[in-house]
N, CA, C and O atoms as a GROMACS GRO file, in nm:
protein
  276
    1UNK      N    1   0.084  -0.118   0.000
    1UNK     CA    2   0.000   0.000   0.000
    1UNK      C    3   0.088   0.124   0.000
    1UNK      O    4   0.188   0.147   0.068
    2UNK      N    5   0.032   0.192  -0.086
    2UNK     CA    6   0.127   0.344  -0.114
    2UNK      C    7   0.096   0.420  -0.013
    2UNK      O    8  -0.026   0.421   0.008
    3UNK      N    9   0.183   0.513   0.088
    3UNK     CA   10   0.139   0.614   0.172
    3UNK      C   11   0.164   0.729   0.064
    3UNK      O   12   0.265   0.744  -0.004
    4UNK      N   13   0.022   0.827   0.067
    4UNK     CA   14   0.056   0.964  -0.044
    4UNK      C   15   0.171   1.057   0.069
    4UNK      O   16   0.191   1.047   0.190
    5UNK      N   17   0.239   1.161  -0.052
    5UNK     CA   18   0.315   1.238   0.040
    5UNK      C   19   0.198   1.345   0.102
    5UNK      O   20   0.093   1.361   0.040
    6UNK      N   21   0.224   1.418   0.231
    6UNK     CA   22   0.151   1.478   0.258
    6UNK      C   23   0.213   1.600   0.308
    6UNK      O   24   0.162   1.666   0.399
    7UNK      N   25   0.350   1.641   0.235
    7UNK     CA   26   0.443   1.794   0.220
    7UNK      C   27   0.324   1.863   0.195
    7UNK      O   28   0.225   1.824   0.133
    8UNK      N   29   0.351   1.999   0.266
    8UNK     CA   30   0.258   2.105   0.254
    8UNK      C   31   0.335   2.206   0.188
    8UNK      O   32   0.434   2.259   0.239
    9UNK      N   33   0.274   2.240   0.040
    9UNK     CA   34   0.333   2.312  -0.073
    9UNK      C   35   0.374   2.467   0.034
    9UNK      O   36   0.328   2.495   0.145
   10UNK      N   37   0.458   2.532  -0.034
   10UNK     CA   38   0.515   2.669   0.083
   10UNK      C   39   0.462   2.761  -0.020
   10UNK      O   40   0.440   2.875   0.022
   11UNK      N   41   0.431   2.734  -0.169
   11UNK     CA   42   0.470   2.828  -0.292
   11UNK      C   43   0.374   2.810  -0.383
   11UNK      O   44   0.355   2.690  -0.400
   12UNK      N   45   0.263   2.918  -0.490
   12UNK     CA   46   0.214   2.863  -0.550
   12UNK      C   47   0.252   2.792  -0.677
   12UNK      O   48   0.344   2.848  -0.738
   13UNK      N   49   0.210   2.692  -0.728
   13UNK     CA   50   0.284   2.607  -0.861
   13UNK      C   51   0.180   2.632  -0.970
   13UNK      O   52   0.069   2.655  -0.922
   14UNK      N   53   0.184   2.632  -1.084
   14UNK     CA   54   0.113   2.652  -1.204
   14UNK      C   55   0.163   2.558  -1.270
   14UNK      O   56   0.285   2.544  -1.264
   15UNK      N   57   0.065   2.446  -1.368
   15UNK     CA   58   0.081   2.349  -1.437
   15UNK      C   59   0.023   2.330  -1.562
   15UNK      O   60  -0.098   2.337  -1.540
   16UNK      N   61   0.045   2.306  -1.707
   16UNK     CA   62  -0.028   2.315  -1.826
   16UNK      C   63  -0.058   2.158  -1.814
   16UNK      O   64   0.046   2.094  -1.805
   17UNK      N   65  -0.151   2.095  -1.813
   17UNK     CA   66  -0.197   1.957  -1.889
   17UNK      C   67  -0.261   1.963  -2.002
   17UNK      O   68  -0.380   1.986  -2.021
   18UNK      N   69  -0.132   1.927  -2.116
   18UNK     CA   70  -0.269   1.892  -2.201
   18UNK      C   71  -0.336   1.757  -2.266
   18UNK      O   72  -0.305   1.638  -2.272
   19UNK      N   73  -0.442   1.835  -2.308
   19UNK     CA   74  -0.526   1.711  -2.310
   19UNK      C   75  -0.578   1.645  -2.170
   19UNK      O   76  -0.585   1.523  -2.158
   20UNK      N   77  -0.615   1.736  -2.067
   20UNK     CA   78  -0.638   1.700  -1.929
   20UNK      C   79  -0.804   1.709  -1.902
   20UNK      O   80  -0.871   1.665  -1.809
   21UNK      N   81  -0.837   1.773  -2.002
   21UNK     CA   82  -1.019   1.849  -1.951
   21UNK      C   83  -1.068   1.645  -1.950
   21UNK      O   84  -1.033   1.570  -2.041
   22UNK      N   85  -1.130   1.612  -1.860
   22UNK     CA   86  -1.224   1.508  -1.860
   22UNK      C   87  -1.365   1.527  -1.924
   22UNK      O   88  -1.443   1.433  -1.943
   23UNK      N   89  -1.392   1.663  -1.955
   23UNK     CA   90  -1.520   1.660  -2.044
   23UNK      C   91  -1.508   1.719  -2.135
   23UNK      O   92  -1.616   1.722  -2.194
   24UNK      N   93  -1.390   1.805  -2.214
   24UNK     CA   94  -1.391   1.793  -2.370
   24UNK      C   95  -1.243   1.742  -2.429
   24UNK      O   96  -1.214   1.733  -2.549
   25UNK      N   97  -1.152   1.710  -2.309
   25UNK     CA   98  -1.012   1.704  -2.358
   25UNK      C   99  -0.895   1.840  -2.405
   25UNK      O  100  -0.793   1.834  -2.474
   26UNK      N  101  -0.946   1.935  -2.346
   26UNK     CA  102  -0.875   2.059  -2.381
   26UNK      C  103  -0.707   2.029  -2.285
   26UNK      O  104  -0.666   1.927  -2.229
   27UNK      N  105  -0.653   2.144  -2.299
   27UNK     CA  106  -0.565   2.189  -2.244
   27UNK      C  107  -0.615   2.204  -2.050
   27UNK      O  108  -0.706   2.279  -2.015
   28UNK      N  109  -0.539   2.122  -1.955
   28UNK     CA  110  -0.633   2.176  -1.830
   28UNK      C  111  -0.513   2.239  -1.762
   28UNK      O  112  -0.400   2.191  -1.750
   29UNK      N  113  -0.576   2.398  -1.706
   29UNK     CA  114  -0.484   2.490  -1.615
   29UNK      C  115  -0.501   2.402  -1.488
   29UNK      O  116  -0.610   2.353  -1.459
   30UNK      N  117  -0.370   2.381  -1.399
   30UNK     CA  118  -0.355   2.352  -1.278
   30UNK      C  119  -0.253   2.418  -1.218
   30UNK      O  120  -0.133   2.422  -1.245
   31UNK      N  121  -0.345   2.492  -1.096
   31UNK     CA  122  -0.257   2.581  -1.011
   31UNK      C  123  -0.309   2.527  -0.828
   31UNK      O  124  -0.411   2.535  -0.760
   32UNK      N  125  -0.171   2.475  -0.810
   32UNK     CA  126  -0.139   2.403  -0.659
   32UNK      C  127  -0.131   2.527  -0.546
   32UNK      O  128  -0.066   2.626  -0.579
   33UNK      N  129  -0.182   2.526  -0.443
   33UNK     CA  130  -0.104   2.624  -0.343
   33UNK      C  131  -0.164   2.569  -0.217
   33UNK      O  132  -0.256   2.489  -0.195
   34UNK      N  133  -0.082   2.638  -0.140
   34UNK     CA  134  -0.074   2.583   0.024
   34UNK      C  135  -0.253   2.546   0.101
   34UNK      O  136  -0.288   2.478   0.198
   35UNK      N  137  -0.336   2.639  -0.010
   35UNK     CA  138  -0.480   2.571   0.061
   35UNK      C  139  -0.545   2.475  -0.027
   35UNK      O  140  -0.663   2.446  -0.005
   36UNK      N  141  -0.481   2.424  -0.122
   36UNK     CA  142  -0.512   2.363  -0.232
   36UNK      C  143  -0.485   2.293  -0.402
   36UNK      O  144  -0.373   2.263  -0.443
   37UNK      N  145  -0.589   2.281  -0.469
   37UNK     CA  146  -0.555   2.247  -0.604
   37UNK      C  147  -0.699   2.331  -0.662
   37UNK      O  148  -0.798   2.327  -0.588
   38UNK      N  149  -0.709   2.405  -0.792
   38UNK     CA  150  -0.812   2.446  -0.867
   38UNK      C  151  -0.733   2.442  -1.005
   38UNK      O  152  -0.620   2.468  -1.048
   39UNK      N  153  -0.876   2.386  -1.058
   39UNK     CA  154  -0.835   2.367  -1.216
   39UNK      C  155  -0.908   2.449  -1.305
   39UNK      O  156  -0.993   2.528  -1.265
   40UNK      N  157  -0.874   2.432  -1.436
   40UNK     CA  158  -0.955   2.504  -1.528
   40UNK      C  159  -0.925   2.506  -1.682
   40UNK      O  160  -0.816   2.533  -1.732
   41UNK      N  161  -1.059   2.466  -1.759
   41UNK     CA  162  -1.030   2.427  -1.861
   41UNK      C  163  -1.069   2.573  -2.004
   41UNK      O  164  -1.184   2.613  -1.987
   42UNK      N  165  -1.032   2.611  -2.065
   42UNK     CA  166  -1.053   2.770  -2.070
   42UNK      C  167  -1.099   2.704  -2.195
   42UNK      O  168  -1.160   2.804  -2.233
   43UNK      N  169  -1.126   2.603  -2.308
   43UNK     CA  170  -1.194   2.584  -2.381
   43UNK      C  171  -1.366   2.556  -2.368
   43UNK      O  172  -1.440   2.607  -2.452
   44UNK      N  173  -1.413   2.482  -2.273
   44UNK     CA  174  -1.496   2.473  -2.238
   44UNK      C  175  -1.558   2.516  -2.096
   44UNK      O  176  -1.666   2.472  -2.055
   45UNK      N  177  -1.484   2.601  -2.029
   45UNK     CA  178  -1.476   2.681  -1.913
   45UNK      C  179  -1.556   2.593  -1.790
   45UNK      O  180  -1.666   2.618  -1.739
   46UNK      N  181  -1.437   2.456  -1.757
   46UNK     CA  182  -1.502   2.382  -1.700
   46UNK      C  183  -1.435   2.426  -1.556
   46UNK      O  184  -1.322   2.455  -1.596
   47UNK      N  185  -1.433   2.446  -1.434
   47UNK     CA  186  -1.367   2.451  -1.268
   47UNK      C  187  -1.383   2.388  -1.215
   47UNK      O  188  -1.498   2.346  -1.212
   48UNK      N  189  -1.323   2.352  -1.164
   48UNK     CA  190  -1.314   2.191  -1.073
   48UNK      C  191  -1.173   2.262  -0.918
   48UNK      O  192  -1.094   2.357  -0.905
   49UNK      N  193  -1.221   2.132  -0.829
   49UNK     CA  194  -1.138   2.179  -0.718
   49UNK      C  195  -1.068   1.997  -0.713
   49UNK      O  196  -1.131   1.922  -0.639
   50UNK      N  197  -0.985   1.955  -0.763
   50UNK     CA  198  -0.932   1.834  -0.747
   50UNK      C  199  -0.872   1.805  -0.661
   50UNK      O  200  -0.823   1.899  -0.599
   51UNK      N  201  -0.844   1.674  -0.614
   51UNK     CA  202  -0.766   1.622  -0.479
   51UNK      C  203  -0.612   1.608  -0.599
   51UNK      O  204  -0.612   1.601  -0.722
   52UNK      N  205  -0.498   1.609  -0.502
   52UNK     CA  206  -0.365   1.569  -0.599
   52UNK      C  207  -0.293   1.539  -0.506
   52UNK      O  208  -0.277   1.599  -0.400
   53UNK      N  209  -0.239   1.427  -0.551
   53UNK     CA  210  -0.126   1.340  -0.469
   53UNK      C  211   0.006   1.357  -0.550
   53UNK      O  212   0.004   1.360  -0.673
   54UNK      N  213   0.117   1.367  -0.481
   54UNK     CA  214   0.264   1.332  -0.508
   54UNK      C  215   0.276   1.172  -0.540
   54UNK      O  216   0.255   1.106  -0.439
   55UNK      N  217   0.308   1.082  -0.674
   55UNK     CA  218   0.327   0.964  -0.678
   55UNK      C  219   0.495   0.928  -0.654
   55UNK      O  220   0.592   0.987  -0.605
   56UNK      N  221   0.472   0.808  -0.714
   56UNK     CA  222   0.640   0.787  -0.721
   56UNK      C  223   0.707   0.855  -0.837
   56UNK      O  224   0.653   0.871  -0.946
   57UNK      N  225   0.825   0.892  -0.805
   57UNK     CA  226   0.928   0.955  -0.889
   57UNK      C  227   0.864   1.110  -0.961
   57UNK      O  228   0.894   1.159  -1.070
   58UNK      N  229   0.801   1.143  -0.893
   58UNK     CA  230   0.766   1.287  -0.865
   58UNK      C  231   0.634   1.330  -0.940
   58UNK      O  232   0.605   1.450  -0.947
   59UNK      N  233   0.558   1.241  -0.993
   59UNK     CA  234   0.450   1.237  -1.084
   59UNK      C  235   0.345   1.261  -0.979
   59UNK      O  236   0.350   1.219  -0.863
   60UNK      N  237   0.258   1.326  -1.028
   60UNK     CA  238   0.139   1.380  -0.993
   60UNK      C  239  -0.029   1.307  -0.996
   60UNK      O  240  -0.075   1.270  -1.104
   61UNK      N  241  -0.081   1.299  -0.911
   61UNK     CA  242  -0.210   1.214  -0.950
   61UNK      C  243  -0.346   1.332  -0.933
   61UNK      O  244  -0.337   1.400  -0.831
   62UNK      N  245  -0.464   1.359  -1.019
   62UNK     CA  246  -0.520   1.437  -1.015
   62UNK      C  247  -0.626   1.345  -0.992
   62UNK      O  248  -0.638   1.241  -1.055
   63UNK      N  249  -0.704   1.383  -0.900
   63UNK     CA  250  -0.835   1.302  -0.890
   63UNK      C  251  -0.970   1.388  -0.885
   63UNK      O  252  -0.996   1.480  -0.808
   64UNK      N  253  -1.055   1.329  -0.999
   64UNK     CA  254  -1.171   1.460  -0.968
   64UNK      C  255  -1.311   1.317  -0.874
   64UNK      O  256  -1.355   1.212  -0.922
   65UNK      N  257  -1.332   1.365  -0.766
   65UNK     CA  258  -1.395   1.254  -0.705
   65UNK      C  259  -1.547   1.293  -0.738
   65UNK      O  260  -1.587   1.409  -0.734
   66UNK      N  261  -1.615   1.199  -0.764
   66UNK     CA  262  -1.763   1.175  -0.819
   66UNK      C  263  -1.840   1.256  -0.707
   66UNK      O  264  -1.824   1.227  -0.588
   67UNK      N  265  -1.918   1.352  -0.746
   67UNK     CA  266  -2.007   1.474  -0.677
   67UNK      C  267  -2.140   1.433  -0.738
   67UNK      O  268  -2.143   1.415  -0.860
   68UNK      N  269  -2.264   1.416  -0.658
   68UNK     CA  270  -2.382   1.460  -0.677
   68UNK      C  271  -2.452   1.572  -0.688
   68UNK      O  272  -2.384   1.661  -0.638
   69UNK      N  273  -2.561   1.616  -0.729
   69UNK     CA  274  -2.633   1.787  -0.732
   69UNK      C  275  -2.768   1.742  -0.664
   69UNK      O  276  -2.857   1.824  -0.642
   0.00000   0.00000   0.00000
């Protein structure tokens, strides 16, 4: 069983994914900081607040967890 890292970022980080949007596949903005993760997809102007883990060898895991309305 993997323990996630649980370092508390000091700095904000900005990240390009592309091909990251889960509902049209755009380009997804990811910007990390000490209270969080918020995303954003500027083609289809989707926002999301994702969970993100540190994996092995410094890779990143973005998780958008299943929400009801």
């Amino acid at each position: 069983m993997r323990t996630p890292d649980t370092t508390v970022l000091e700095s904000v980080r900005d990240v390009s994914l592309p091909g990251g949007c889960i509902l049209c596949g755009g380009d997804l903005a990811l910007r990390v900081t000490p209270g969080g993760a918020r995303t954003v997809c500027v083609p289809c102007r989707w926002i999301s607040s994702p969970d993100v883990e540190r994996g092995e060898e410094n890779a990143i895991q973005i998780l958008h967890p299943a929400a009801a309305a």
